[in-house]
C-alpha positions in Angstrom: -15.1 27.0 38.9 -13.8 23.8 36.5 -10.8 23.9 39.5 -12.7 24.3 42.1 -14.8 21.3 41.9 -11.4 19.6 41.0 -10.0 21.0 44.6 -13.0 19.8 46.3 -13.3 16.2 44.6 -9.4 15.9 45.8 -10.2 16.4 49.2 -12.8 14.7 49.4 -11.2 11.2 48.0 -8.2 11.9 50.2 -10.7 11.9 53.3 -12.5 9.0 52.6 -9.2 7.1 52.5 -7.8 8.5 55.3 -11.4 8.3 57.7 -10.0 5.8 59.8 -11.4 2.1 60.3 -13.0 0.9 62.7 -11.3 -0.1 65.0 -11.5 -4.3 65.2 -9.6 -3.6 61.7 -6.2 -1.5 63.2 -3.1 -2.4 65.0 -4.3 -0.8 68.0 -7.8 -2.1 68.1 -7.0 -5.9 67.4 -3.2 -6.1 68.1 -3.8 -10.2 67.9 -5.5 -10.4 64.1 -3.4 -7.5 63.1 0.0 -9.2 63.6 -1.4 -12.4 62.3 -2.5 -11.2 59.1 0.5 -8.9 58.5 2.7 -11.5 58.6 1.3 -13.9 56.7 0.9 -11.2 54.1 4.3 -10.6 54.1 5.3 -14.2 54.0 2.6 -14.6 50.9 4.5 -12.2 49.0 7.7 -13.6 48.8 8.0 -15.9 45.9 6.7 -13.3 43.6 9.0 -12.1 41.3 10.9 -8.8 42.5 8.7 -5.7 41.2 5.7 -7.4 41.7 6.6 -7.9 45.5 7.7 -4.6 45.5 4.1 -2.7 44.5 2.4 -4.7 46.9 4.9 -4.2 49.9 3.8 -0.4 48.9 0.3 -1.4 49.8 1.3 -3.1 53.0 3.6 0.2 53.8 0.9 2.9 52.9 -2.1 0.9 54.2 -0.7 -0.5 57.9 -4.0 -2.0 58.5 -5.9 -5.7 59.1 -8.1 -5.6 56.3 -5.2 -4.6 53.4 -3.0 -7.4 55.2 -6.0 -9.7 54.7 -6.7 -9.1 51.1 -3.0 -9.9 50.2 -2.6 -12.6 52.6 -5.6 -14.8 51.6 -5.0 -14.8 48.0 -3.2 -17.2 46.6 0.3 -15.9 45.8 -0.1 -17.1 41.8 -3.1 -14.7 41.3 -1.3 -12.1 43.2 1.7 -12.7 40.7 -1.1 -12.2 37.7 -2.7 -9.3 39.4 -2.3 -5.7 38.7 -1.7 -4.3 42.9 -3.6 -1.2 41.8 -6.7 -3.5 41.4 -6.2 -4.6 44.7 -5.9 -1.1 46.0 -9.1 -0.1 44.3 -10.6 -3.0 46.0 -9.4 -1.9 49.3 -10.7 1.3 48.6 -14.5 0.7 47.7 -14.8 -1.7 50.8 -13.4 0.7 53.4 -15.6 3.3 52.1 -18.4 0.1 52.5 -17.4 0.5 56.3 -17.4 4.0 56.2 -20.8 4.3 55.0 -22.4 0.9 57.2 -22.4 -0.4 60.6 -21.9 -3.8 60.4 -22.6 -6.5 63.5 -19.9 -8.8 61.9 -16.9 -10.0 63.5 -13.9 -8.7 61.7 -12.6 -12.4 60.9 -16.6 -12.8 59.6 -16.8 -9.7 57.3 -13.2 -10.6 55.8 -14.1 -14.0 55.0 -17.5 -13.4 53.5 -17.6 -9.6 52.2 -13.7 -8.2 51.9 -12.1 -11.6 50.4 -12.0 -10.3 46.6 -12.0 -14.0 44.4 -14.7 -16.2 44.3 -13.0 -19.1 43.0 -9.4 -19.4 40.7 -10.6 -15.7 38.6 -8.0 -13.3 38.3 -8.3 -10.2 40.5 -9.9 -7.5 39.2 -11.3 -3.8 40.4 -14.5 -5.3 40.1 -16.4 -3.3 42.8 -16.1 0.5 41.4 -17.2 -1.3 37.9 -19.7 -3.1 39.2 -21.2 -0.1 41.7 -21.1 2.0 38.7 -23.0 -0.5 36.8 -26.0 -0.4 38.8 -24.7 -2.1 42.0 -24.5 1.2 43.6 -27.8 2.6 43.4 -29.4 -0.8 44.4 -27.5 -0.6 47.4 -28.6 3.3 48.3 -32.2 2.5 47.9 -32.6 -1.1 49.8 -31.9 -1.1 53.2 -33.4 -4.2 53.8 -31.2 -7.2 53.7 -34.0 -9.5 51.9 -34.6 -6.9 49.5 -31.1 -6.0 48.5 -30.7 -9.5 47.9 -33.2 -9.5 45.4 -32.5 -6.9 43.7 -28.7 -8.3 43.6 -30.4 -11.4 42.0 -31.9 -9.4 39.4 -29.1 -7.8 38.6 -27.2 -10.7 38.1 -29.9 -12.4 36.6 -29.6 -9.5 33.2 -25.6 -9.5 33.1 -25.4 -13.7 32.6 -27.2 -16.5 30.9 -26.3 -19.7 31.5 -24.1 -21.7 28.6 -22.0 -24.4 29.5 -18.5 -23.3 28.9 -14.7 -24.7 29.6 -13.3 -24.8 33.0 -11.1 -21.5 32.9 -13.0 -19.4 34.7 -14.2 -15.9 33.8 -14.0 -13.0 36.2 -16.7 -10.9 37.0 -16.0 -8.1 34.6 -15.4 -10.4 32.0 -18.9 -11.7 32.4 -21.0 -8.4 33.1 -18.9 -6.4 30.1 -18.0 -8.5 27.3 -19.2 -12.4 27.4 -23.1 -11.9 29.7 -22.6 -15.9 29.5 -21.5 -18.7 31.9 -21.3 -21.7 33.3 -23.2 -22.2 37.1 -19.5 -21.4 38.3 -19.1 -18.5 36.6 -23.0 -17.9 37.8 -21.2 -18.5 41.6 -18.8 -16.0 40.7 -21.1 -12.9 39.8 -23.4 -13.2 42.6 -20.5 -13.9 45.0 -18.6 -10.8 44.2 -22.2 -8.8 43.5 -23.1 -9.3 47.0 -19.8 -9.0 48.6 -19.9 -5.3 46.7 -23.2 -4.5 48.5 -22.3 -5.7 51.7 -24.1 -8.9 52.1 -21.8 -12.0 53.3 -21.6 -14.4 50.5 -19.8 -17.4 49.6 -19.0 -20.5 46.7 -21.2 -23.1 47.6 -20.8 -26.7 45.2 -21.4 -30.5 44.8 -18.4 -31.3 43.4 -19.9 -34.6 42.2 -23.7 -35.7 42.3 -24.1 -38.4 43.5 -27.6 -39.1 41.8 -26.8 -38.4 38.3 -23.7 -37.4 36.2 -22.1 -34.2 36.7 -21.2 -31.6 39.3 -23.1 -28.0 40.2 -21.9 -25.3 42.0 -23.6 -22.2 43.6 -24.1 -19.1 46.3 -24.9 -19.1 49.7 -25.8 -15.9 51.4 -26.2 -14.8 55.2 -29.9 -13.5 55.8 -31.3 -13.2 59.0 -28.7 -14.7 60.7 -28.1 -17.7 58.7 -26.8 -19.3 55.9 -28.9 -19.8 52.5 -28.7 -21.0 48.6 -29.4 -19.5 45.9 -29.1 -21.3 42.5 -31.3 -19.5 39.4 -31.9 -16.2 39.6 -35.2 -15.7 37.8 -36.5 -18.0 40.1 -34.1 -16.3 43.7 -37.2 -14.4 45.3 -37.2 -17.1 47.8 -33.9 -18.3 49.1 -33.3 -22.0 49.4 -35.7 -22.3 46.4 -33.7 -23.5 43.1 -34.0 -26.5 40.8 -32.1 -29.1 43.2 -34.4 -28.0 46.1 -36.3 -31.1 46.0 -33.4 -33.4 45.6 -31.5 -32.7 49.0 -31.6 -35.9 50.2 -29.9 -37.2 47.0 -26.6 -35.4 48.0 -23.8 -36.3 50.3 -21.7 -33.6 50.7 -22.5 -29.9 50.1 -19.1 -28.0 50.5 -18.9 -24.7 51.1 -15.5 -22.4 51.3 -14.2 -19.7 53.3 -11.3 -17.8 54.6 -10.6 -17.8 58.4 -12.0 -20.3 59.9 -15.4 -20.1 62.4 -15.7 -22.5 65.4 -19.6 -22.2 64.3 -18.7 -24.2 60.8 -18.0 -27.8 60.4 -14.5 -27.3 59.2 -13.3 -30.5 56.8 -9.8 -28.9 56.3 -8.1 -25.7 56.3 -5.4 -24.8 53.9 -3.5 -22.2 53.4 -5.8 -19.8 52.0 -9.0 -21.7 52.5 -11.1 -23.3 54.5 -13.4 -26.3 53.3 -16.5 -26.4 55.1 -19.4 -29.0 55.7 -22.2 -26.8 54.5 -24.8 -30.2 54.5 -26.7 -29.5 57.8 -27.8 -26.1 56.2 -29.7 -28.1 53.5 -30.3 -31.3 54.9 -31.3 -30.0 58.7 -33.5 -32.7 60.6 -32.4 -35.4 58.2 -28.5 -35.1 58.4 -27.2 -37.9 59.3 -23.9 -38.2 61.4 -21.0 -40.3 60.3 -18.1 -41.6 62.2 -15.3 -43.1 60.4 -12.7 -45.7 62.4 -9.1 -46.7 60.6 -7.6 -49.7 61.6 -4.3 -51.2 60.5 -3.8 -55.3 60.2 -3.3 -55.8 63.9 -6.5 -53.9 64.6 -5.0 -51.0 65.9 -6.1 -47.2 65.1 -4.3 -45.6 62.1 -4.0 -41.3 62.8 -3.6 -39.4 59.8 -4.9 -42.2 57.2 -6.1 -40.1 54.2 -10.1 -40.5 54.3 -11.8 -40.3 50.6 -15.6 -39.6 50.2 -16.4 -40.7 46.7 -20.1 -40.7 45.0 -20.4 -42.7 41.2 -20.2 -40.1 38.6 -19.3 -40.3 35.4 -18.5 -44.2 35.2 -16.2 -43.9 38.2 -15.8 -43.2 41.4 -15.0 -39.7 42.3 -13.7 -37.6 45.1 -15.9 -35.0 46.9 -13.2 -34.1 49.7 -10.4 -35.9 51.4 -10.1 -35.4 55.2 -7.5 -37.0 57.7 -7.7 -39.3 60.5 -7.3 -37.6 64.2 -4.9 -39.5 66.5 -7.8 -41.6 67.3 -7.8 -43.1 64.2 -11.2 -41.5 63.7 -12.7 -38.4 61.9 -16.6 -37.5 61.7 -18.4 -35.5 59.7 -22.3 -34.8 58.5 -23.4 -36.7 55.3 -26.5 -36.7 53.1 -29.1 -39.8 52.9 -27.2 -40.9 50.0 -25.2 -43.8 49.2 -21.6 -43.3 49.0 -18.0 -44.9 49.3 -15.3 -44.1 51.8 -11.6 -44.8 51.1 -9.0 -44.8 53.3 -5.0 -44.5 52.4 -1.6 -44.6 53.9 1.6 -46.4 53.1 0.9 -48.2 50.5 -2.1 -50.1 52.5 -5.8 -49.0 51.2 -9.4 -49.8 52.0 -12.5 -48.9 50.6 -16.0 -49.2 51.7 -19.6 -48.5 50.6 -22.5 -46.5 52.9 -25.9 -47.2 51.8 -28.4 -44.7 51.7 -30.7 -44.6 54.7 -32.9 -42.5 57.6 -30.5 -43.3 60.9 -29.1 -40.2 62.5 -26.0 -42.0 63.1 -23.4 -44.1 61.4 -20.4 -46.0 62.0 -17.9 -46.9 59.5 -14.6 -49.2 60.5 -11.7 -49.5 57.7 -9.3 -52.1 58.4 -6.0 -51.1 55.6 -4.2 -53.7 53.8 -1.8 -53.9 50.9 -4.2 -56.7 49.5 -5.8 -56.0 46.2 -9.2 -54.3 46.6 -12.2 -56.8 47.1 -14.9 -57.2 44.3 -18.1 -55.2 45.2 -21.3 -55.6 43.8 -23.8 -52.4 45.0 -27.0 -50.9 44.0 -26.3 -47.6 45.4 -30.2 -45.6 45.8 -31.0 -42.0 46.3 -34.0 -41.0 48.0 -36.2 -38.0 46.5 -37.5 -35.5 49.8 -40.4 -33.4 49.8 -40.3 -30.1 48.5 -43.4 -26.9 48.3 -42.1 -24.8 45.7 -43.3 -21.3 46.8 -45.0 -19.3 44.2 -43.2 -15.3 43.8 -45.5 -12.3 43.7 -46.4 -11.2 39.8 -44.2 -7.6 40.2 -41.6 -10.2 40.6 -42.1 -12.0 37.6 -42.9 -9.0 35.5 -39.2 -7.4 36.0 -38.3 -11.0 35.4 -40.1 -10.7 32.1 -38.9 -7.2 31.3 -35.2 -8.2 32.0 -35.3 -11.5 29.9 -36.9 -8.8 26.7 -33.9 -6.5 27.6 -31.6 -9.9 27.3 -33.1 -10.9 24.2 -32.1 -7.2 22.3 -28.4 -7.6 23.8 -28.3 -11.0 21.8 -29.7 -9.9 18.5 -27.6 -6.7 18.5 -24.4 -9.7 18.9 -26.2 -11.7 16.4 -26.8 -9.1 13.9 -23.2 -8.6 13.3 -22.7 -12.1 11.9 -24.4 -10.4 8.9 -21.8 -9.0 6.4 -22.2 -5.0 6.3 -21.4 -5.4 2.9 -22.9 -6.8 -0.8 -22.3 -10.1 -2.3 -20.5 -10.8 0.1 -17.5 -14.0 0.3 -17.3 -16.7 2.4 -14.7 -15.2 3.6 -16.3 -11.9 4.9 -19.3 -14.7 6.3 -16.7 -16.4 8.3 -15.5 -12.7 9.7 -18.6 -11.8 10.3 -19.6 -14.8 12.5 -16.7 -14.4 14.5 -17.3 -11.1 15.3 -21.0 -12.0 16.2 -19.2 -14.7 18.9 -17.0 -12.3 20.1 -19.7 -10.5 22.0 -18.9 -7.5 23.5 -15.0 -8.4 23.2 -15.6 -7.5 19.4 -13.1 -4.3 19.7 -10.2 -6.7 20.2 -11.3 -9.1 17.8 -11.2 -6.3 15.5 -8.5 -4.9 16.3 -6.2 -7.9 15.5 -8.0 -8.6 12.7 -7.0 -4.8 10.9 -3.4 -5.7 11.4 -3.6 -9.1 10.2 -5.9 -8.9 7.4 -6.7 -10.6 5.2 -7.4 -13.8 8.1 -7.2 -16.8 6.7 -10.7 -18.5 6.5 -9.3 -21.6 8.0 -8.5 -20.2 11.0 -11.8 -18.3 11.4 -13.3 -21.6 11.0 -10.9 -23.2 14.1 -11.9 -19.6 16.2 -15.9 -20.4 15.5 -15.1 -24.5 16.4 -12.8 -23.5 19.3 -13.7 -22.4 23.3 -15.8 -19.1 23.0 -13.9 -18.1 25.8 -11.2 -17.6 24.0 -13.0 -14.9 21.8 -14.6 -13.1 24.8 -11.1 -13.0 26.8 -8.4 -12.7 24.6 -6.6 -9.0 24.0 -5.6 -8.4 19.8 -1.9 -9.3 20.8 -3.3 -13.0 22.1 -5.5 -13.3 18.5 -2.3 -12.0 17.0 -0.1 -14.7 18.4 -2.4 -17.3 18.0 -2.9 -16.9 14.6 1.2 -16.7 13.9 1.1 -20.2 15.4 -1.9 -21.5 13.4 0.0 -20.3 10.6 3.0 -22.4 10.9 1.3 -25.4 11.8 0.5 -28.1 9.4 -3.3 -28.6 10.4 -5.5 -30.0 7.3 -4.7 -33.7 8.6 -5.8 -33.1 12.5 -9.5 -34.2 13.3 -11.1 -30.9 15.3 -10.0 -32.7 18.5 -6.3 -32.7 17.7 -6.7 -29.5 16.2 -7.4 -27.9 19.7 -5.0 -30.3 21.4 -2.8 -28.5 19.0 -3.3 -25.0 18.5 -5.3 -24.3 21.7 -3.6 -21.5 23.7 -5.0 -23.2 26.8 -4.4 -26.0 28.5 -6.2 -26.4 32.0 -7.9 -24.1 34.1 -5.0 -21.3 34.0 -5.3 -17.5 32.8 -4.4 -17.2 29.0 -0.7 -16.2 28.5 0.6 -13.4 27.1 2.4 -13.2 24.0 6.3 -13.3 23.6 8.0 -10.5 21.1 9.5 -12.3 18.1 11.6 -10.5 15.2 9.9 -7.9 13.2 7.6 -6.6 16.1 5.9 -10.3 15.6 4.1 -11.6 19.0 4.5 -15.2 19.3 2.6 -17.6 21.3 5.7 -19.5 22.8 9.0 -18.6 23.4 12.0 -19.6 21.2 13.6 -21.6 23.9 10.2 -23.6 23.8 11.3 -25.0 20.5 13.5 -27.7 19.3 14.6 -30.2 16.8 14.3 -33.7 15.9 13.9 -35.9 13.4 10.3 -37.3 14.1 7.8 -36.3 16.9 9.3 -38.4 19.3 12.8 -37.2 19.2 11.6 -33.4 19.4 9.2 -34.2 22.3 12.0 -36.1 24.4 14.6 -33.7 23.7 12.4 -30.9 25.0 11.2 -32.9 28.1 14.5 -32.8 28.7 15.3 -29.5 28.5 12.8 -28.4 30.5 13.3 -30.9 32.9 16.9 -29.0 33.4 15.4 -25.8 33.4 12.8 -25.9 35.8 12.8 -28.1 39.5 9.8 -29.4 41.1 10.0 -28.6 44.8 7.6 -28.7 47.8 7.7 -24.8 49.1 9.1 -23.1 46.5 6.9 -22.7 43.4 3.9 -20.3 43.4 0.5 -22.2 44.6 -2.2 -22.6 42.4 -2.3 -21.7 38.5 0.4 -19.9 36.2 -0.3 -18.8 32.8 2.4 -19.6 30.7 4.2 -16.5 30.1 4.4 -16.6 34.4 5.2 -20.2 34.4 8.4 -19.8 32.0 10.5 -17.2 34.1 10.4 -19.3 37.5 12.6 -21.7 38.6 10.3 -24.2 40.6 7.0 -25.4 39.6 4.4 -26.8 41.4 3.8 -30.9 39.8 0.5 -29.8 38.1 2.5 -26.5 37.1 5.1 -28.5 35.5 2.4 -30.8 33.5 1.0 -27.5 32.0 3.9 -26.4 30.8 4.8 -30.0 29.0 1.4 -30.0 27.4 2.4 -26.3 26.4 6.0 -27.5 25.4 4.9 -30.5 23.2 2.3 -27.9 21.3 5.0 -25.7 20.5 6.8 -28.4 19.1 4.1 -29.1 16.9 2.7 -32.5 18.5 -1.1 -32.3 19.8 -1.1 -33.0 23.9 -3.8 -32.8 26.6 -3.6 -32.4 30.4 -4.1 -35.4 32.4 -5.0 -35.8 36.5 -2.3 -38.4 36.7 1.1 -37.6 38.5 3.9 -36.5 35.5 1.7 -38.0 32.9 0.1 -35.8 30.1 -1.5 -37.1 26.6 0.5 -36.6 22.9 -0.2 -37.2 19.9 2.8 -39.2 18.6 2.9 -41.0 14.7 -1.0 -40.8 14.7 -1.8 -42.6 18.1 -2.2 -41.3 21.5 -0.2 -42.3 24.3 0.5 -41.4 27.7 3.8 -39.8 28.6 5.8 -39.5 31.4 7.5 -35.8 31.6 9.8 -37.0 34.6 11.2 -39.9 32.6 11.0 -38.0 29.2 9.6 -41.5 27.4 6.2 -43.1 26.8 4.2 -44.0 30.4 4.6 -47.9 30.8 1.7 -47.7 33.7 3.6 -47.3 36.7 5.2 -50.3 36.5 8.7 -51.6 36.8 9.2 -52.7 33.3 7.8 -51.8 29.9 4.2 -53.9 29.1 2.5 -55.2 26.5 -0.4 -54.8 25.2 -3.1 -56.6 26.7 -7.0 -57.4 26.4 -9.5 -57.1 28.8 -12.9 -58.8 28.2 -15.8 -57.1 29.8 -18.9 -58.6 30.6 -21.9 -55.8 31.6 -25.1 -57.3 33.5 -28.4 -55.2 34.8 -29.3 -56.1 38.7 -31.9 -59.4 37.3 -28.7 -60.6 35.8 -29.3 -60.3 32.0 -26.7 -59.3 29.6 -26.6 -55.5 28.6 -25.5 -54.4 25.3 -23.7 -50.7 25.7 -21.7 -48.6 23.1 -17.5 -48.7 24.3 -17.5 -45.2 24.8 -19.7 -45.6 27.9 -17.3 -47.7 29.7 -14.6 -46.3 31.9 -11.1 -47.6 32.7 -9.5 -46.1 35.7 -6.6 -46.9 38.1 -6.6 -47.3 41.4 -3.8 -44.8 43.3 -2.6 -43.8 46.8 -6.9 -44.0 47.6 -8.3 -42.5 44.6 -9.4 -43.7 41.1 -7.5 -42.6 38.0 -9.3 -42.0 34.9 -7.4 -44.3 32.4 -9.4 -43.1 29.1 -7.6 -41.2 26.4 -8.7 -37.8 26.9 
């Protein structure tokens, strides 16, 4: 009987993956999209290294179809690289038995970009679907037909697998926030709804304001199709009603709402289009009667129209002024786009000849905005830049909705104190020792086995380290594997840490460095696992000699050349067997390179400059030079002193603390943040 069940659960998997597709996704059906996508899935594949190209030329070979050639094509090559292919076929699986088991009045292009695509963001891929169906997902989706109720029920279930905590930038896949961590950041909040919807069939995408311009900081979110039409949806406790979060009443404060997709749609106001994504204008869908439209003219010294001029919209955040999107000028000199009510700056760039401009806030539908480019310094402005609040009814959701609310934040509060209750030692009179275990344990979350794990082989763990794990990103405790804990702890160990303030510390040990996946551990002698390779480490006499010696060296080693590296982000233990790497790829690996030389170092957004810690001081460095950064400019400076004087808009003096002022550099259109770290 055991065998026959067996027999009949074969055949019946090998039907469902030979049903055929409809057919807008075959060859035969849509000839057009079908060689489109297969080439451009072919093409993504080849910079990866040779096996890995191999397994997923298998898909393309076994899978001759539109929708496997789009889920290889319209990821970016470097998470393809980091990606297990059988994740990508279990992904392919779950969504054509999704169009087995659903008619869908999508275009094929539509459902591809909004329910096939399989990141959210820069997450690794993962077989996220089968987990998440058989984590609930699936029998929400068998017992709501209606769209507006499977969304809510999608919201809930969201709403029980992540509380918000602001965490670092790397972002957290959607396993590794429903099944070890159940925290995140509103990105990582973006992520689980995105691909939680996407599973159930309901178009989804990333939603952000990359800056507000109101107040300091950025958000981002999900937009969802229902009933024909784009929506948000920000908290999930409170999702009942779409288009009803916390920045609901502050709409009119924004000036750019971006929104991103796949293939492009002539319906969307396209910004750009890349090549895997599409950046689109998503303002009119929050802003609707009070858009305002905003044409934007270029003109050169003699008054004539400048095409291609790189267009900056930049909002004050932060103490600077920072970049929501850059677009391109047509051969008009011109571009337009849709824009909030609030105030904001536009730059415009090219050849060395700049301009920059403020837009007030205001009600007219339609503005005009001329740049006139010059190699001139830029002009003092003086601004008072306002935001205008809108109204806003918040709509009140029925009490069975706030009830499973209720029930689900009870069920959220046992999850933590069963986490919290480990930071208790099992044990009597206990040490400080077993306390500091203990509490690392309880951070660990749901990654505990691992943490665990590593800790059996490596026992007993020094209590200094398990104080840096506690002080450290959390992340790092819900993501990393034993062999990471294991390799990070050899380097701890041969580190010389009980000078180093908790900031150098992580600029130190950190495994780290931007937004990349964690890297994988290298094999040392004695079945050791080491966190960088040998080759990554040299001598010198002092900091300075080991840090240029090994900027040199890996200037030799690896070339920086437009087309040839892998686009995107590399973890290390990628990075280190290519030959080309991308410019931010490179200044990863030098912040990685000066760490395994023992010298603290930080990422910085300015071109072939990163942050070290060199004879107590940090300086800026330049990795193509191999010597401290002198600024850009032809000849070593001085030091020099800048006297800063601060008044409110009646004209009296202000007194404010250093640390709130911010030094940046003006660049090829954009603002450089000149503050260490």
């Amino acid at each position: 009987m055991k065998y026959r069940i067996l027999l009949i659960s074969l055949i019946l998997l090998v039907y469902s993956l030979t049903a055929s597709l409809p057919a807008g996704y075959t060859a035969k059906g849509n000839p057009e999209l079908y060689k489109e996508l297969k080439t451009k899935a072919e093409k993504n594949i080849g910079k990866l290294d040779k096996s890995t190209r191999k397994e997923y030329s298998k898909l393309l070979k076994a899978h001759d179809d539109i929708l496997m050639s789009y889920l290889i094509a319209y990821e970016e090559d470097a998470i393809l690289q980091i990606s297990q292919p059988t994740d990508v076929l279990s992904n392919y699986q779950q969504i054509r038995e999704l169009l087995d088991n659903r008619e869908f009045d999508y275009s094929p292009q539509f459902f591809l970009s909004y329910i096939a695509q399989q990141t959210v963001t820069d997450e690794r891929i993962q077989a996220y679907r089968k987990a998440m169906l058989a984590d609930g997902l699936g029998d929400i989706m068998r017992e709501n037909t209606d769209e507006m109720e499977l969304y809510r029920e999608v919201c809930k279930w969201c709403l029980e697998r992540l509380v918000f905590l602001p965490t670092s930038g790397r972002d957290q896949s959607p396993l590794d926030i429903s099944q070890k961590s159940f925290l995140g950041r509103c990105e990582e909040m973006q992520i689980l709804f995105v691909a939680a919807a996407r599973t159930v069939g309901l178009p989804a995408r990333p939603a952000s304001a990359p800056w507000w311009a109101h107040i300091d900081n950025n958000h981002a979110w999900a937009e969802v199709w229902l009933e024909d039409a784009w929506h948000y949806t920000g908290d999930m406790d409170a999702a009942y009603y779409p288009d009803q979060t916390w920045f609901s009443g502050l709409i009119d404060k924004t000036v750019l709402i971006l929104a991103r997709g796949s293939i492009a749609s002539e319906s969307d106001e396209i910004l750009n289009t890349g090549r895997y994504q599409t950046v689109i204008n998503s303002t009119p869908n929050y802003a609707k009667e009070r858009i305002r439209h905003l044409s934007i003219l270029v003109l050169d010294d003699q008054g004539d129209p400048v095409s291609n001029a790189v267009l900056g919209i930049l909002v004050y955040n932060w103490g600077a002024l920072r970049p929501l999107t850059f677009v391109t000028t047509n051969e008009n000199g011109v571009f337009y786009l849709s824009v909030g009510r609030g105030a904001f700056y536009v730059s415009a760039f090219k050849d060395g000849r700049h301009a920059l401009k403020s837009v007030p806030s205001g009600e007219e539908t339609d503005i005009s905005v001329i740049l006139s480019l010059s190699s001139e310094d830029l002009a003092e402005q003086n601004e008072i830049l306002d935001y205008p609040s809108n109204p806003f009814e918040w709509k009140t959701a029925p009490q069975s909705w706030d009830d499973d609310v209720a029930a689900i934040r009870k069920r959220i509060e046992a999850r933590d104190a069963f986490f919290a209750k480990r930071a208790i030692p099992p044990i009597i009179n206990a040490t400080a020792s077993d306390s500091l275990y203990w509490n690392v344990a309880s951070a660990s979350r749901a990654n505990y086995l691992e943490y665990k794990l590593f800790a059996s082989r490596c026992k007993p763990v020094d209590e200094s380290f398990l104080q840096y794990l506690l002080a450290g990103d959390p992340k790092d405790l819900w993501q990393m594997t034993a062999d990471q804990f294991e390799a990070l702890y050899g380097f701890f160990h041969s580190q010389k840490t009980d000078e180093l303030s908790q900031e150098e510390l992580q600029a130190l040990i950190s495994p780290g460095v931007y937004y990349e996946e964690l890297p994988q551990p290298w094999s040392g002698k004695r079945n050791t696992l080491l966190l960088y390779p040998k080759s990554f480490v040299h001598k010198g006499g002092s900091d300075l000699q080991r840090l240029r010696k090994a900027n040199k060296w890996m200037n030799r080693r690896y070339r920086t050349k437009a087309g040839e590296s892998l686009s995107g982000l590399i973890p290390l233990h990628i990075a280190a067997n290519r030959k080309y790497l991308s410019p931010i790829q490179k200044r990863i690996m030098a912040v990685s390179l000066a760490r395994a030389n023992s010298i603290p170092a930080g990422f910085t957004r300015l071109p072939n400059v990163i942050s070290v810690l060199i004879d107590g001081e940090w300086e800026y460095w330049d990795i193509s030079k191999a010597e401290i950064w002198n600024g850009g400019g032809e000849e070593q400076s001085g030091n020099c002193f800048i006297k800063v004087n601060i008044f409110d808009e009646n004209e009296l003096p202000l007194d404010i603390d250093a640390s709130q002022l911010m030094m940046t550099r003006w660049e090829d259109g954009m603002f450089y943040s000149l503050n260490y770290r």
